[in-house]
Biotite code that builds the C-alpha atoms (Angstrom):
import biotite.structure as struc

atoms = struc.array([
    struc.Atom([18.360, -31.467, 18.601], chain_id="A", res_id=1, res_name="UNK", atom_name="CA", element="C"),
    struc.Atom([17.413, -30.656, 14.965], chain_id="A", res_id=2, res_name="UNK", atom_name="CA", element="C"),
    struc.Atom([14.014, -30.367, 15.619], chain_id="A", res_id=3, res_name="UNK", atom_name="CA", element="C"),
    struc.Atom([14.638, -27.924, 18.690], chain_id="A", res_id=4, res_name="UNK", atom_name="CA", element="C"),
    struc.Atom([16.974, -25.258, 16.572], chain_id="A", res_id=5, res_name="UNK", atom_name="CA", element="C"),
    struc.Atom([14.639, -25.313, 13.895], chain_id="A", res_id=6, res_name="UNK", atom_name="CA", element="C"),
    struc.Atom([12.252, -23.687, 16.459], chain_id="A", res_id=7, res_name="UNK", atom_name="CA", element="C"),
    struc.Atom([14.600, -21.511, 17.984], chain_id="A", res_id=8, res_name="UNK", atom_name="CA", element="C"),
    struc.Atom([15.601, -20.102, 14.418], chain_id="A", res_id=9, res_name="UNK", atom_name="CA", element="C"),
    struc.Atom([11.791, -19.428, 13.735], chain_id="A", res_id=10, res_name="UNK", atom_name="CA", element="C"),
    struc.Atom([11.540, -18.235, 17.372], chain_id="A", res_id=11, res_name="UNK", atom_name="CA", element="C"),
    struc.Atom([14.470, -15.830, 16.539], chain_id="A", res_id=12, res_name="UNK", atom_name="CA", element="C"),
    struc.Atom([13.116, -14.799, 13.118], chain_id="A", res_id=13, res_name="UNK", atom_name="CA", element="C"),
    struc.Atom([9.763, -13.443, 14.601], chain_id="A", res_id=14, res_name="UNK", atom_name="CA", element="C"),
    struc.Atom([11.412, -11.712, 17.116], chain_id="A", res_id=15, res_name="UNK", atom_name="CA", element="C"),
    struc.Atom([13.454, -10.107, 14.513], chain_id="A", res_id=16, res_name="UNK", atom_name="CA", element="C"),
    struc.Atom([10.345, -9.367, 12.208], chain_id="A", res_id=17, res_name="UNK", atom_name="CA", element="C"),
    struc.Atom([8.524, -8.226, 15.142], chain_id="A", res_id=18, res_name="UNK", atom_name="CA", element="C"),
    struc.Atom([11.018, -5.317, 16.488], chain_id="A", res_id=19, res_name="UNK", atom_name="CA", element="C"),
    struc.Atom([10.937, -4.425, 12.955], chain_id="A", res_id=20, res_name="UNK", atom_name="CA", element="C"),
    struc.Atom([7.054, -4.125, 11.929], chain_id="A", res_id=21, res_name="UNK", atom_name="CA", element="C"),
    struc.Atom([5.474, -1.054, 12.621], chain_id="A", res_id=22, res_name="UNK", atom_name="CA", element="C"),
    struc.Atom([2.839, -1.570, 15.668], chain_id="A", res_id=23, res_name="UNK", atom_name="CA", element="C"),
    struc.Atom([-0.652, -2.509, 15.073], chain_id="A", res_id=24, res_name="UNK", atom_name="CA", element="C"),
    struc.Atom([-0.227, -2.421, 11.481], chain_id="A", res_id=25, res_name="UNK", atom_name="CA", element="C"),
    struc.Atom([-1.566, -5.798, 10.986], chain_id="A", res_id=26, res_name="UNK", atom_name="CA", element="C"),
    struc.Atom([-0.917, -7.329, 7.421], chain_id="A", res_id=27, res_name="UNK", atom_name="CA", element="C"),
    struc.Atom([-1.411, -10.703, 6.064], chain_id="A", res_id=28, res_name="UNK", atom_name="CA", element="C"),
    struc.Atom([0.900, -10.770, 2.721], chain_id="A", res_id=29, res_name="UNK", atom_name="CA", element="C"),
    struc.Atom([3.918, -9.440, 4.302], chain_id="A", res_id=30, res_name="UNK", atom_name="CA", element="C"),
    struc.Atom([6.744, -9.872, 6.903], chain_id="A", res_id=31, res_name="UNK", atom_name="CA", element="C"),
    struc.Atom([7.399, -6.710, 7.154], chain_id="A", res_id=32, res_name="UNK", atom_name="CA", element="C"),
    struc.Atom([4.928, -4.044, 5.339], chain_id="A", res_id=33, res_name="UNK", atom_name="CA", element="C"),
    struc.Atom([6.625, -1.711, 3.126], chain_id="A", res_id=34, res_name="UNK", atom_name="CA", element="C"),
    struc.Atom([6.445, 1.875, 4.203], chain_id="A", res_id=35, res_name="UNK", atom_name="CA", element="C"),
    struc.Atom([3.542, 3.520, 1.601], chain_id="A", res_id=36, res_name="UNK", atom_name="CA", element="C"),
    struc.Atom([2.344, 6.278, 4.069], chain_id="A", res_id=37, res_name="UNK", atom_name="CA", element="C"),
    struc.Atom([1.778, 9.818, 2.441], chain_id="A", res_id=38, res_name="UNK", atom_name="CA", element="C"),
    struc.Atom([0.509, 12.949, 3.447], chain_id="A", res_id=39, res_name="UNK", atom_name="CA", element="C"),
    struc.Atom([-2.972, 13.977, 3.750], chain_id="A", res_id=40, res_name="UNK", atom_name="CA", element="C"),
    struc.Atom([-4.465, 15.664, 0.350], chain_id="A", res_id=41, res_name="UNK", atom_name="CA", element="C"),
    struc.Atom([-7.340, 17.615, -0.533], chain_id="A", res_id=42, res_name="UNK", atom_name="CA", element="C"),
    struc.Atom([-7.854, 15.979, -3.999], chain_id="A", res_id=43, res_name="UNK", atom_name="CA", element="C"),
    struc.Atom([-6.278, 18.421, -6.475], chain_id="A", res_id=44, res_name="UNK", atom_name="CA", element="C"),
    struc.Atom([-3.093, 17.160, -6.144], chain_id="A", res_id=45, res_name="UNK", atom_name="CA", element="C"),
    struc.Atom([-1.016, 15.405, -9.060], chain_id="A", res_id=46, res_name="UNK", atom_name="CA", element="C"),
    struc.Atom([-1.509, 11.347, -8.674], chain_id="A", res_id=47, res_name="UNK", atom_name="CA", element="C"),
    struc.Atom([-3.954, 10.961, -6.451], chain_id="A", res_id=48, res_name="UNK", atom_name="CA", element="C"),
    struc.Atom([-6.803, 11.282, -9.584], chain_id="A", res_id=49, res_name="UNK", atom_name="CA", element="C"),
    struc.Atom([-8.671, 12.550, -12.681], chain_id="A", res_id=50, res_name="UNK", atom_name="CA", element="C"),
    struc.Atom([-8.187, 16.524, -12.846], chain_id="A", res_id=51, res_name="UNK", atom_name="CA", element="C"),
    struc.Atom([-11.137, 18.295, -11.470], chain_id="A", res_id=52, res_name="UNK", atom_name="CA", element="C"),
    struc.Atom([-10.859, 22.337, -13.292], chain_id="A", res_id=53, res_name="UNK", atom_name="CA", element="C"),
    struc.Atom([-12.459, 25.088, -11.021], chain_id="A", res_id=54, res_name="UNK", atom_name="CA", element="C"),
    struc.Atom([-14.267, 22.168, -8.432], chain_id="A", res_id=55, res_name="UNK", atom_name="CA", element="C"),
    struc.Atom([-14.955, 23.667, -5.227], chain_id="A", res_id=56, res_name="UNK", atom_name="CA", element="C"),
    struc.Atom([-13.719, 22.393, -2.181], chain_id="A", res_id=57, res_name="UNK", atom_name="CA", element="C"),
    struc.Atom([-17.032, 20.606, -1.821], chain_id="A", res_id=58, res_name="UNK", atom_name="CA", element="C"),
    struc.Atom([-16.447, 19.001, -5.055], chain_id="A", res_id=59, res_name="UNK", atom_name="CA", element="C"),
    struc.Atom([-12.793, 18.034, -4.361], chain_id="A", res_id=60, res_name="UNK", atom_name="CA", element="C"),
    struc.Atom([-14.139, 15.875, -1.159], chain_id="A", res_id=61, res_name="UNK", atom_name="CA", element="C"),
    struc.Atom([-16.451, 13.586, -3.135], chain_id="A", res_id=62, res_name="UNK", atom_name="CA", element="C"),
    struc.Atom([-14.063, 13.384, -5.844], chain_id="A", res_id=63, res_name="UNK", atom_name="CA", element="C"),
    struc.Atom([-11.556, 11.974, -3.009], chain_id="A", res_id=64, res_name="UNK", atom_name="CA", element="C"),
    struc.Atom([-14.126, 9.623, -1.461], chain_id="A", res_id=65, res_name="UNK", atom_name="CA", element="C"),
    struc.Atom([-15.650, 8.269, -5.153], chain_id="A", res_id=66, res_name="UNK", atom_name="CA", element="C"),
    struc.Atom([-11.594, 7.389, -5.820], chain_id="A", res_id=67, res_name="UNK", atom_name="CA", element="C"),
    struc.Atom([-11.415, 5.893, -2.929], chain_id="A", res_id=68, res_name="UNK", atom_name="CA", element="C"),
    struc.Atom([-14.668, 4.100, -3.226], chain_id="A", res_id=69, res_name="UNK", atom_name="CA", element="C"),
    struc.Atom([-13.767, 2.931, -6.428], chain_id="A", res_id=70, res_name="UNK", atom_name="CA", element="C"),
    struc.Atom([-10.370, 1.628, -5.320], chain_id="A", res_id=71, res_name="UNK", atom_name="CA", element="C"),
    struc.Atom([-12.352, -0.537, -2.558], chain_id="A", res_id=72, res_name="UNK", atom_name="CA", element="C"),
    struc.Atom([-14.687, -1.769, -5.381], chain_id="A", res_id=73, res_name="UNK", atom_name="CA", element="C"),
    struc.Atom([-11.669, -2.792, -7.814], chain_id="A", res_id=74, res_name="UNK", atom_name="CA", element="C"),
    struc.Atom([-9.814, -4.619, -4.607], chain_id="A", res_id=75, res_name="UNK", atom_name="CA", element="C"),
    struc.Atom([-13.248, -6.316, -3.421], chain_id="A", res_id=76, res_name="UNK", atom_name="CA", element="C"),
    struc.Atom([-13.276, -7.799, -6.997], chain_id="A", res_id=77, res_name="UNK", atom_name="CA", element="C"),
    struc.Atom([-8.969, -8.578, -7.298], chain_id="A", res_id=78, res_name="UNK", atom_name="CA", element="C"),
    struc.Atom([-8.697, -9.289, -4.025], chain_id="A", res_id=79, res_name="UNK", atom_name="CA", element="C"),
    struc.Atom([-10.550, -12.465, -3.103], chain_id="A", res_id=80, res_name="UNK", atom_name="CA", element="C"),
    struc.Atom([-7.309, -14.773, -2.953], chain_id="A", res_id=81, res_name="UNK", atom_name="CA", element="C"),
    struc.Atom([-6.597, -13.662, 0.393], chain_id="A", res_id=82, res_name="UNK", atom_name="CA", element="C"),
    struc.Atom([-9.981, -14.443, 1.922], chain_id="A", res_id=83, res_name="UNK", atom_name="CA", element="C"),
    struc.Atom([-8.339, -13.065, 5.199], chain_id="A", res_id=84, res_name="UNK", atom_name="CA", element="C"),
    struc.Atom([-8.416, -9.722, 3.518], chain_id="A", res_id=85, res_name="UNK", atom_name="CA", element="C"),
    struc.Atom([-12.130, -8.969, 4.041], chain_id="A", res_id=86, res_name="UNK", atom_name="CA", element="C"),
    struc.Atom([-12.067, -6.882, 0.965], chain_id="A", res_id=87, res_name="UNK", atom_name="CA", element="C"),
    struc.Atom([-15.375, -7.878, -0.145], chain_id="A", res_id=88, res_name="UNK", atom_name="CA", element="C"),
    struc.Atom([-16.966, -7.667, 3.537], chain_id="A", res_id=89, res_name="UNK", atom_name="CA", element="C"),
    struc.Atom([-15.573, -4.399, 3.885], chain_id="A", res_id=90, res_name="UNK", atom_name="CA", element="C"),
    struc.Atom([-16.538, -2.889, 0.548], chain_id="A", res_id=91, res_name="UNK", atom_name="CA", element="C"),
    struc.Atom([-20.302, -3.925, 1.450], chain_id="A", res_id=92, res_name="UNK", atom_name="CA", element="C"),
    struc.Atom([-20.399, -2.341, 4.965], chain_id="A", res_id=93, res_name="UNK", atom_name="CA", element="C"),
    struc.Atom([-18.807, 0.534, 4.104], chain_id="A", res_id=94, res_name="UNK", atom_name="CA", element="C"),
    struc.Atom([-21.610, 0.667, 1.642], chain_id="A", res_id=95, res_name="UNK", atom_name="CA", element="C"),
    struc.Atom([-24.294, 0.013, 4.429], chain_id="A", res_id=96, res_name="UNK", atom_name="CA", element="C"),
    struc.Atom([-22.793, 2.046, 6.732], chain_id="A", res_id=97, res_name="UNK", atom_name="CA", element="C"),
    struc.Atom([-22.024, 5.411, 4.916], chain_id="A", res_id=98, res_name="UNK", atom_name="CA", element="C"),
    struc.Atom([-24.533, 5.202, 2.059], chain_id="A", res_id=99, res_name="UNK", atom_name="CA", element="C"),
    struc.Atom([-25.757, 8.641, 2.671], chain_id="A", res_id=100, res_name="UNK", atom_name="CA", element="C"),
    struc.Atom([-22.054, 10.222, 2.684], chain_id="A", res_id=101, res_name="UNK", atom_name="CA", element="C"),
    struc.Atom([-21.376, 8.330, -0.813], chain_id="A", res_id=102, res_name="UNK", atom_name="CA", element="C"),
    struc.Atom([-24.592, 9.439, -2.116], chain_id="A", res_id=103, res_name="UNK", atom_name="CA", element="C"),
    struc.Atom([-23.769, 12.669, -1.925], chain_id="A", res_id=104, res_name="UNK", atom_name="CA", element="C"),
    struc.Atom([-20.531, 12.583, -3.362], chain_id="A", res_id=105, res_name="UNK", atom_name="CA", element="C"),
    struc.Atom([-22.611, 10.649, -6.324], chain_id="A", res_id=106, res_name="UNK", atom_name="CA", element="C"),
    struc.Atom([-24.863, 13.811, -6.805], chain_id="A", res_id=107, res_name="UNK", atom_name="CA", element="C"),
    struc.Atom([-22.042, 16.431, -6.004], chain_id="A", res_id=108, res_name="UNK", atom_name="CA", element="C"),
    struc.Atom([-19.942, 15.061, -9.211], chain_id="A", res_id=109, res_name="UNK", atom_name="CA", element="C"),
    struc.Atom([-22.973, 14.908, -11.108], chain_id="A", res_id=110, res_name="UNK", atom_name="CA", element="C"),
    struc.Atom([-23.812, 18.451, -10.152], chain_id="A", res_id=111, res_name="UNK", atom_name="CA", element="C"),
    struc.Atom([-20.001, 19.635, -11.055], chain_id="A", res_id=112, res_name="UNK", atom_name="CA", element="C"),
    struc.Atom([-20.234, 17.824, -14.111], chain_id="A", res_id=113, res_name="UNK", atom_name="CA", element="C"),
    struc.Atom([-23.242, 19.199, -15.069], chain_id="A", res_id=114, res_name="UNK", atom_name="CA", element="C"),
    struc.Atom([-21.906, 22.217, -14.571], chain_id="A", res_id=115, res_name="UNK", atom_name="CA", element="C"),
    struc.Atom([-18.733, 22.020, -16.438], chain_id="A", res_id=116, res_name="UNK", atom_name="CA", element="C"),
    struc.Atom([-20.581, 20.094, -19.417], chain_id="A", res_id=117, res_name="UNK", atom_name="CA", element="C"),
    struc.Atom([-23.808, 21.057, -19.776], chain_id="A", res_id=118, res_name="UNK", atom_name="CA", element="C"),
    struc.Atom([-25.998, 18.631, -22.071], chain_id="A", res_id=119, res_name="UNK", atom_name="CA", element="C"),
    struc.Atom([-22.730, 16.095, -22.557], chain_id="A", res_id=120, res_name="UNK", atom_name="CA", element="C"),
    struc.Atom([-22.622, 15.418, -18.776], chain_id="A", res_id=121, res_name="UNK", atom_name="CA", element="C"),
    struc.Atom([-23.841, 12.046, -17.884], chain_id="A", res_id=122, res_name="UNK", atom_name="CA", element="C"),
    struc.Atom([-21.080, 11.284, -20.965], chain_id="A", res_id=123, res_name="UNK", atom_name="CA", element="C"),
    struc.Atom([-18.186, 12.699, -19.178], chain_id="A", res_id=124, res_name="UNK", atom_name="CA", element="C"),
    struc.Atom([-19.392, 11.622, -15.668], chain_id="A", res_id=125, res_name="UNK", atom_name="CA", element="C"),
    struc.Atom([-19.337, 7.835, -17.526], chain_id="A", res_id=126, res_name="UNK", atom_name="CA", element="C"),
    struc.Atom([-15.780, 8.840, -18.758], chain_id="A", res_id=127, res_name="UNK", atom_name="CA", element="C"),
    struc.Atom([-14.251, 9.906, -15.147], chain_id="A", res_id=128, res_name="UNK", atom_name="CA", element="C"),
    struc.Atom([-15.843, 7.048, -13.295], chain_id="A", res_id=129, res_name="UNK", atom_name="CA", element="C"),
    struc.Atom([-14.762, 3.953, -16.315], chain_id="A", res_id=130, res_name="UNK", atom_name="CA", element="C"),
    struc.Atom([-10.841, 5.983, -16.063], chain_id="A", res_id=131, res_name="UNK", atom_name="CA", element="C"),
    struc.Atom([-10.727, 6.148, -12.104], chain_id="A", res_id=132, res_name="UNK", atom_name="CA", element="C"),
    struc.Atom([-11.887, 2.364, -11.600], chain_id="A", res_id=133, res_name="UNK", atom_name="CA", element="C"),
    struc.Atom([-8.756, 1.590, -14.554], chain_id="A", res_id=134, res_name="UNK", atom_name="CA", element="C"),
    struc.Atom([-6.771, 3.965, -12.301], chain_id="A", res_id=135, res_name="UNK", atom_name="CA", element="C"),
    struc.Atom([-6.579, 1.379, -9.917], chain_id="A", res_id=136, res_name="UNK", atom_name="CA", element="C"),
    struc.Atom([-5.846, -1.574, -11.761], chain_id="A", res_id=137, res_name="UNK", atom_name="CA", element="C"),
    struc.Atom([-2.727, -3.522, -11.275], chain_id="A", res_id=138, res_name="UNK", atom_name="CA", element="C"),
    struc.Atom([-1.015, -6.685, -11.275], chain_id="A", res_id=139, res_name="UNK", atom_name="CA", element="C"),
    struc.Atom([3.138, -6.137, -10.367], chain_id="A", res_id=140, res_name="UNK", atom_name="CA", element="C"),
    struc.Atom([2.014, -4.408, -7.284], chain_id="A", res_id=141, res_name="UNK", atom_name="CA", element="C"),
    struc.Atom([-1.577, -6.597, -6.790], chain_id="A", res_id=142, res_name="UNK", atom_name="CA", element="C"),
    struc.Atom([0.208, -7.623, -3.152], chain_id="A", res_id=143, res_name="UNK", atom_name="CA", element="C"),
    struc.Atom([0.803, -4.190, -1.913], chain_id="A", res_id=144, res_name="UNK", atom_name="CA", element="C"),
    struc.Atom([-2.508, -3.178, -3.211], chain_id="A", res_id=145, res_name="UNK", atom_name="CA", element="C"),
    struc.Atom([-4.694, -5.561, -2.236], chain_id="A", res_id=146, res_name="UNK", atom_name="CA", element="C"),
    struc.Atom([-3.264, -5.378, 1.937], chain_id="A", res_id=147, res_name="UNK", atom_name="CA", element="C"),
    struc.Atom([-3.523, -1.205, 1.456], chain_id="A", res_id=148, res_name="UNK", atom_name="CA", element="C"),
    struc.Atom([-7.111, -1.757, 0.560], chain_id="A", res_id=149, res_name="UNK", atom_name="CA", element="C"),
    struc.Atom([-7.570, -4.186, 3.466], chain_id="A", res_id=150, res_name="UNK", atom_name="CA", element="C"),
    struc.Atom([-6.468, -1.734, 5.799], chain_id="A", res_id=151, res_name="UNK", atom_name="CA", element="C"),
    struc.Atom([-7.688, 1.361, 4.318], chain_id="A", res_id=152, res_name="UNK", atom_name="CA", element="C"),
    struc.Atom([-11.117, -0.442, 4.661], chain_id="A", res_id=153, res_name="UNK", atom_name="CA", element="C"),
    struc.Atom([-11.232, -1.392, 8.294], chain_id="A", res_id=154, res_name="UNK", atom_name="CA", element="C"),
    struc.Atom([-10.318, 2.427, 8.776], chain_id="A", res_id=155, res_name="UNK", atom_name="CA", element="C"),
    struc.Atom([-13.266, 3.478, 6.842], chain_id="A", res_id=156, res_name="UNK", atom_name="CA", element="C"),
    struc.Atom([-15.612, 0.535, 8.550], chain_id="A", res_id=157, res_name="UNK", atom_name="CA", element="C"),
    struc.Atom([-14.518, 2.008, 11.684], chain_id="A", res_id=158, res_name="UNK", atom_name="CA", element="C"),
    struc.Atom([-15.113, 5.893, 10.683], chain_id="A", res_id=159, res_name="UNK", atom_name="CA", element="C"),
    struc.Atom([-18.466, 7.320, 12.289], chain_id="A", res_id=160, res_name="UNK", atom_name="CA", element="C"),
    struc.Atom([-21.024, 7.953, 9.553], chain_id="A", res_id=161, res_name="UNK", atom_name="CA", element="C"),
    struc.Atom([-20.213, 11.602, 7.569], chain_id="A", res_id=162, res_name="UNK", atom_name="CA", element="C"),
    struc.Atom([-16.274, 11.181, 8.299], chain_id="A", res_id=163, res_name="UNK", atom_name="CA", element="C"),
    struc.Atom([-15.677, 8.714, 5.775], chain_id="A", res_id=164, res_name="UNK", atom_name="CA", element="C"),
    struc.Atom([-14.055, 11.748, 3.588], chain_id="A", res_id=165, res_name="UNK", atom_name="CA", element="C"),
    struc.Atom([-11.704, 11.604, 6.688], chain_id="A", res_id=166, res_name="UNK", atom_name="CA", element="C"),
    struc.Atom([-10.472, 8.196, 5.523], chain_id="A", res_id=167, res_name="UNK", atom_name="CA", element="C"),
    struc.Atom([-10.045, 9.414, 1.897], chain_id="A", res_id=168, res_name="UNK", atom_name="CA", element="C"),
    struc.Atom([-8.225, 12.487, 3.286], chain_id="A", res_id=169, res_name="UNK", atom_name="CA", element="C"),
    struc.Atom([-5.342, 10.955, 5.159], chain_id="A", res_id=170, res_name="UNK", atom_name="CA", element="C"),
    struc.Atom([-5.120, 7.741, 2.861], chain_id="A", res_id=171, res_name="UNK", atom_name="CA", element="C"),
    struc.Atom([-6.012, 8.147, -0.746], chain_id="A", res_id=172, res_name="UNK", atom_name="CA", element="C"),
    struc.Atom([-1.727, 8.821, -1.098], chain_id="A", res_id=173, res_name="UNK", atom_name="CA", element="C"),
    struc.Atom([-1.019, 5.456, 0.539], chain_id="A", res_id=174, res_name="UNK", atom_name="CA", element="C"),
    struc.Atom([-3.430, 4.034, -2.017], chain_id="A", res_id=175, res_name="UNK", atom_name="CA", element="C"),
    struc.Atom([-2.135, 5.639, -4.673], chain_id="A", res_id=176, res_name="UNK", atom_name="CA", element="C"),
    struc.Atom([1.704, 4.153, -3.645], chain_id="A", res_id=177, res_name="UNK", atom_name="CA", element="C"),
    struc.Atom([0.225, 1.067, -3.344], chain_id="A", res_id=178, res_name="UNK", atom_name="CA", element="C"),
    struc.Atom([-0.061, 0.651, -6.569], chain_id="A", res_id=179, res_name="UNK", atom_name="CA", element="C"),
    struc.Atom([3.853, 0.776, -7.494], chain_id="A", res_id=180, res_name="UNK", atom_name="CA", element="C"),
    struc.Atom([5.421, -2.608, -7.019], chain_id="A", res_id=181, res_name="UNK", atom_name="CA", element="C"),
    struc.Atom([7.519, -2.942, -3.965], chain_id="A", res_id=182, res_name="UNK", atom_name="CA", element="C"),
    struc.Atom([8.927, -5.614, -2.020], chain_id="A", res_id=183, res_name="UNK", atom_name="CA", element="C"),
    struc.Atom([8.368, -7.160, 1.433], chain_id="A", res_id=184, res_name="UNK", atom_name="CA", element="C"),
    struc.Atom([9.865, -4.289, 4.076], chain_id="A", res_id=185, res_name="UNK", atom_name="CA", element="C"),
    struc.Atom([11.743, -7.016, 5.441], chain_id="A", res_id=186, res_name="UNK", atom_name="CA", element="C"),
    struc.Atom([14.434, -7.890, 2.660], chain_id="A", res_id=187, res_name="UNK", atom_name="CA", element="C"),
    struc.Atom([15.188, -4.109, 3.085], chain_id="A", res_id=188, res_name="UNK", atom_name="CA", element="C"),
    struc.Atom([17.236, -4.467, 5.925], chain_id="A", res_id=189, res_name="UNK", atom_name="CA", element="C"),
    struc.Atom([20.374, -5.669, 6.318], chain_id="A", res_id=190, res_name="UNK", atom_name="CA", element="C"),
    struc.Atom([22.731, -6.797, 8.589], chain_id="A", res_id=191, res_name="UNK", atom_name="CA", element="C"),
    struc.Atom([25.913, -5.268, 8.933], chain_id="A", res_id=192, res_name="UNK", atom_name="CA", element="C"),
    struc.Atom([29.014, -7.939, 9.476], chain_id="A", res_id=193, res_name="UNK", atom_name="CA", element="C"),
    struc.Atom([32.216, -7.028, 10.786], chain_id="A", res_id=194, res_name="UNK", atom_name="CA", element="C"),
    struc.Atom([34.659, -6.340, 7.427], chain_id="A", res_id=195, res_name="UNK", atom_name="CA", element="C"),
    struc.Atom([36.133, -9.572, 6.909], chain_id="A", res_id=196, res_name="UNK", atom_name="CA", element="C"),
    struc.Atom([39.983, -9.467, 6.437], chain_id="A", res_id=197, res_name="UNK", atom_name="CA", element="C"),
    struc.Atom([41.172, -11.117, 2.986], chain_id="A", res_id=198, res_name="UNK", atom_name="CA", element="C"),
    struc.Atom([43.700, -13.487, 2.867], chain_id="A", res_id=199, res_name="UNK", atom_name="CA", element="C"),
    struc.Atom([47.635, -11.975, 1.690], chain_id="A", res_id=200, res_name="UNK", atom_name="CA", element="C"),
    struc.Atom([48.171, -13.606, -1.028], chain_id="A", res_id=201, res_name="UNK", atom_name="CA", element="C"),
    struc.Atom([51.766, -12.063, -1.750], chain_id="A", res_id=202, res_name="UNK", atom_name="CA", element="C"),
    struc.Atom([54.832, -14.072, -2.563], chain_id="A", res_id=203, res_name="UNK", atom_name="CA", element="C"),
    struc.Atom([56.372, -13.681, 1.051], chain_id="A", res_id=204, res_name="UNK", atom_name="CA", element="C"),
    struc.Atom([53.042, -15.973, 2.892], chain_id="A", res_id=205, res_name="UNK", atom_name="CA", element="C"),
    struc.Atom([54.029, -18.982, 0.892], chain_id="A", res_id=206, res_name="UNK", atom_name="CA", element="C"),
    struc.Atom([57.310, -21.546, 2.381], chain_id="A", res_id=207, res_name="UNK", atom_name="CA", element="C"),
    struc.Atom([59.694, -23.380, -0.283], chain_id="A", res_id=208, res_name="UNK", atom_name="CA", element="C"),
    struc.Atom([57.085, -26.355, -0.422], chain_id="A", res_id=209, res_name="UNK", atom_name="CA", element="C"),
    struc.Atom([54.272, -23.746, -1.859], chain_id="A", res_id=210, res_name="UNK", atom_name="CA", element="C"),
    struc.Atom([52.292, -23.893, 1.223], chain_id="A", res_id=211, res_name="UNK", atom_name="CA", element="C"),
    struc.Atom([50.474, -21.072, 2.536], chain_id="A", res_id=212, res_name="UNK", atom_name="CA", element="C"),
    struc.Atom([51.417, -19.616, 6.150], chain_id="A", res_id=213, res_name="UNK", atom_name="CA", element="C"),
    struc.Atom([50.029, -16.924, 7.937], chain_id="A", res_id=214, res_name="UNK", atom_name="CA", element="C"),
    struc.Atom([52.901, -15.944, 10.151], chain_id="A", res_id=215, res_name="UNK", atom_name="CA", element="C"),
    struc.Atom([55.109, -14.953, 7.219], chain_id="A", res_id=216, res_name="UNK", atom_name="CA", element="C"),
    struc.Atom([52.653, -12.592, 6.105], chain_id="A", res_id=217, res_name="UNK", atom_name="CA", element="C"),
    struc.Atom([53.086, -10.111, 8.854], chain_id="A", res_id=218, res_name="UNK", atom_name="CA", element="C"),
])
């Protein structure tokens, strides 16, 4: 008897977890994922990285996908205590599989930093790439960030090659929340109760012999 309502409880809790999760949003280090979905941004807006002064829109799109890029390095290298992650695996094909993409994002900064810098460029190119890889460094939100970059990665795995800035696009915000610690999406709901009625504790619900009746309360 114990042994079958322990299974019905877990029974019951997946159900509840499961009406509850948002479809095919696989994660391994939660319950219930928190909720970190943003809008889509062209790179210039505040948060999502380094300022880029007077970069073209060509510019803005490699800045986007090196950010990204880099957050996928920093979680292939945090993230290896969930094996189940893939974040190394990912990382490498996305390498493989959209080299030429990321290579020109590589040359586009240089170009735009060249341009902005002159002679001092491969200096401040340095610069940007060392503070966007320490952009993404975390450890009160390592959970949250390390299952964003899991999934943000099989997105980009899956992208045909030259639409990886498509992944950066419509996901570089949710990478960017990942990094503020949050808790498992599950412990945010709650179940509401029906308002329990307190006791009367007046002087009128108590007989001569000090104990408590209910029917003189009324």
């Amino acid at each position: 008897m114990v042994i079958r309502s322990w299974r019905l409880g877990i029974a019951a809790l997946a159900t509840i977890v499961g009406a509850q999760a948002a479809p095919a949003a696989a994660s391994y280090l939660y319950w219930v994922k928190p909720n970190l979905a943003g809008d889509p941004v062209r790179g210039d807006e505040p948060g999502i990285g380094l300022a880029m002064p007077k970069a073209t829109p060509k510019e803005l799109q490699a800045h986007l996908l090196w950010n990204m890029r880099a957050g996928l390095n920093v979680a292939a290298l945090q993230c290896q205590f969930s094996p189940s992650l893939m974040t190394v695996r990912n990382y490498n094909d996305i390498l493989r599989h959209h080299d030429r993409e990321l290579n020109d994002a590589y040359n586009t900064l240089g170009a735009y930093f060249k341009r902005m810098n002159g002679r001092g460029w491969q200096k401040d190119f340095d610069q940007y790439t060392t503070k966007t890889y320490n952009g993404f460094s975390t450890l009160h939100a390592q959970y949250s960030f390390c299952d964003t970059a899991a999934l943000i990665g099989r997105d980009a795995v899956g992208r045909r090659k030259g639409d990886l800035h498509l992944t950066a696009e419509t996901r570089m915000r949710e990478f960017r929340n990942s990094l503020v610690p949050t808790g498992d999406g599950l412990y945010a709901y709650r179940y509401t109760l029906a308002p329990r009625q307190l006791a009367d504790l007046s002087p009128k619900c108590w007989d001569k012999k000090g104990r408590y009746n209910s029917r003189k309360c009324g």
